[in-house]
N, C-alpha and C positions, 0 to 999 in steps of 0.2 A: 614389933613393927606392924602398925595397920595394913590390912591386905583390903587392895582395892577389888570390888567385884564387877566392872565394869561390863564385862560380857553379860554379866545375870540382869545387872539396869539395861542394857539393851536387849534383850526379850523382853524383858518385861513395859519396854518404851512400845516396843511390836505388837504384843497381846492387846497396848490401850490403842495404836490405830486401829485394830480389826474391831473391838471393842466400839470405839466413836464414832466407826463406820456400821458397825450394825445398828449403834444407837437414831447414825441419821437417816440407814433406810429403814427402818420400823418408824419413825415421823414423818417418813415424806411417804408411804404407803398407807397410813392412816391418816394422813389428814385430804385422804380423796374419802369423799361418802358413801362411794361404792362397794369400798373394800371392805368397809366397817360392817357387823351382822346385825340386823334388823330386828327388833324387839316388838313383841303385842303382850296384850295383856288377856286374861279370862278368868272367869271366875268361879268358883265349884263352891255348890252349893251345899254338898253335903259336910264341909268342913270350914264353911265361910270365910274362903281362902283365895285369894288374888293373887297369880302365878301369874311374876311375867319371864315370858321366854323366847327362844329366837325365833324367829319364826322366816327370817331370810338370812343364808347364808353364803356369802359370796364364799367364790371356788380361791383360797388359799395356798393352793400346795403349794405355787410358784413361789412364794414369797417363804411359804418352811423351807422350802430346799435351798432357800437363797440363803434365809437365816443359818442353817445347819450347819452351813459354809462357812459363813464369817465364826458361829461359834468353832469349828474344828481346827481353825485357824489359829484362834486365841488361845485354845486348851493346848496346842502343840509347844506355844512361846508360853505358856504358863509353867508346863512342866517342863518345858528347858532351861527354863530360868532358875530353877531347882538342881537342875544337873548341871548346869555350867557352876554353880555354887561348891559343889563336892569338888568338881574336878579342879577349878582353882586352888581351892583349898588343898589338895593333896601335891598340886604343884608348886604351890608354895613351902609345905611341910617338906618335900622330899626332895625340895630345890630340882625341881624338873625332872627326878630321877624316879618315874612312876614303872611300878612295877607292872601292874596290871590295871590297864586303862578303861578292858571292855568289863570291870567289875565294880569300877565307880557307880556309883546312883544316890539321889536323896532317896533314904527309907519316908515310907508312910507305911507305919504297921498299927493295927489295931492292942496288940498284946505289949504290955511289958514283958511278959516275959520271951518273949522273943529278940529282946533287945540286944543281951549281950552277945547274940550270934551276926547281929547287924554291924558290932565293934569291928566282930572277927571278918566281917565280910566286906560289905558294900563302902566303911566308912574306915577302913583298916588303915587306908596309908591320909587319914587325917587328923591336925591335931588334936586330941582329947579336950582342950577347953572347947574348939568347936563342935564335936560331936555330942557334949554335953548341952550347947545350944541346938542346937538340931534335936536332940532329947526331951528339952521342955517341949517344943510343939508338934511334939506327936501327937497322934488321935487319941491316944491314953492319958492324954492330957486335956484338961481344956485349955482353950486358946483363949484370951481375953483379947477382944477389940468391941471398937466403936462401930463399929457397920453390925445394923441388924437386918435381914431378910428372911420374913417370917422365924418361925420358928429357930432355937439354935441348931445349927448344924457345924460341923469342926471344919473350916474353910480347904483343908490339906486333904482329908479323907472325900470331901466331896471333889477333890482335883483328880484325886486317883482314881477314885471310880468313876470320874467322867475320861478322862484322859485314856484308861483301860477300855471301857466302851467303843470311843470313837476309833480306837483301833482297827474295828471291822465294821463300825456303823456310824452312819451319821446320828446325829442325838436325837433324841425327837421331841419334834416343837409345835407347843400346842398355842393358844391364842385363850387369855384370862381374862376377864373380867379388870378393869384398874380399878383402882380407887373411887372413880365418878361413875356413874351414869349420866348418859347425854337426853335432853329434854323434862320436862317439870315434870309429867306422869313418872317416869323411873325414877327420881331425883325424889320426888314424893314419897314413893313406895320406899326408897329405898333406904330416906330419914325414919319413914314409920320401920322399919324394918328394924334397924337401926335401935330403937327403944325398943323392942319385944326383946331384940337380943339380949339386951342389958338386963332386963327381969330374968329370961330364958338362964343367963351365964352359959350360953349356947354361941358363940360367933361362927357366923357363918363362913365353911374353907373355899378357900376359891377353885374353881373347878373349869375345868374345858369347856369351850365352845363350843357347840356341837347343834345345827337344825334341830330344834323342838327340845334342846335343854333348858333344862330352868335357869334361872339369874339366881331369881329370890321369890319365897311366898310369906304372906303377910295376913294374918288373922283381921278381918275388917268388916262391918257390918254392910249387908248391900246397898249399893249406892255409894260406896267410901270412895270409889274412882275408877272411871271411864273402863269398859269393856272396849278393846280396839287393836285393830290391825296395824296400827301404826302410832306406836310410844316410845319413836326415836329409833337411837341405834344406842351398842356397845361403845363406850369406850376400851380397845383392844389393847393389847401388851403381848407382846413373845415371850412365854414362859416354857420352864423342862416341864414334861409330865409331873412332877411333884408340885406343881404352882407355883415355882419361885421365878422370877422374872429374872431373863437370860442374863441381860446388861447387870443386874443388881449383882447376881451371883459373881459373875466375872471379875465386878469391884473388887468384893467382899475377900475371893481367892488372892486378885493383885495386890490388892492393901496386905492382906496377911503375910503374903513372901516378901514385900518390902520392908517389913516389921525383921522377917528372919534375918534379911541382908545386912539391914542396919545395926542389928545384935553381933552380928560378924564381924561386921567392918572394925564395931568400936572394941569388938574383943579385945 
């Protein structure tokens, strides 16, 4: 008989308000001019190298501490949505009749071989076709889905270590670089950039904000473009330390656990 998970759809219905609402205060705090960091450009002549960098940095932290929130928010209904999952399922299995409640949990482990001790433990009083599904999307496994953000990372193992973290800390949230650049000098710089990389097979990782960071430098003969104190701004993004932008990651996790549920349900 299909076992509905309705508690785990509703966390994870929670994780996308906190989610939607981070996504609309990081739009309505960039799209003021003030907030955004302030880009020039200069030029070094020993390496004929056109560096543009921030050169104004609006004061941010209100806006991390606020983000850090709404993310702590979401990682809490992320990984409950995970554990309301075990706990049905064993209530199901054992027809209400659980033995030991405080030792349910969805495993996220690194090791297969660590598994069969996750049978005997965390996943003991549920069904074995389910615990076999839970199995495939371990971190010991790769995950296949449709959501990329940057580089792969296994959507489950970065829930755990973030969800572990915020235990005792807010996450911490840095401001990246998006996709665009704002005004033609950056947008210039950053097409020609853009073609060095491609010869380079070097792209460039996206990196913190930070007063007098660089964006991007660009190999250009003198005169290639404007020396100046004012060549726009950042287009900003809320990213973790690792450059992966917060909202994207949060997807990527949610999509993956409704991938799990759905494998359950139709068990």
């Amino acid at each position: 008989m299909p076992i509905s998970l309705i508690n785990s759809r509703r966390k994870l219905d929670r994780a996308e308000e906190h989610r939607n609402a981070l996504a609309a205060y990081s739009h309505g705090i960039f799209e003021v001019e003030s907030n955004k960091p302030g880009l020039g450009v200069r030029f070094e002549e020993a390496t004929s190298e056109y560096v543009l960098f921030v050169n104004r940095m609006p004061d941010l932290y209100p806006v991390f501490v606020r983000a850090a929130m709404f993310a702590s928010d979401t990682v809490h209904n992320l990984r409950a949505a995970l554990d309301y999952l075990v706990y049905d399922l064993a209530v199901a299995h054992t027809k209400g009749n659980i033995r030991d409640s405080k030792a349910l949990q969805f495993p996220i482990i690194d090791k297969p071989a660590k598994w069969p001790g996750v049978l005997r433990g965390t996943l003991a009083e549920i069904d074995s076709r389910h615990s076999a599904i839970i199995e495939a999307v371990q971190p010991f496994n790769t995950f296949h889905d449709e959501v990329s953000v940057g580089l792969y990372f296994h959507p489950l193992a970065y829930l755990r270590d973030w969800s572990n973290s915020d235990k005792h800390r807010c996450h911490a949230v840095v401001v990246v670089p998006d996709a665009g650049l704002s005004g033609p000098i950056a947008m210039q710089m950053s097409m020609f950039e853009f073609v060095q990389g491609i010869f380079r097979r070097a792209p460039r990782e996206p990196s913190a904000v930070r007063l007098g960071s660089e964006v991007l430098r660009v190999v250009a003969p003198p005169g290639a473009f404007p020396v100046t104190d004012d060549a726009d701004h950042v287009l900003p993004q809320l990213c973790f330390e690792d450059g992966r932008p917060i909202v994207g990651v949060m997807k990527k996790i949610a999509d993956a656990i409704l991938i799990v549920v759905e494998r359950v349900e139709s068990a």
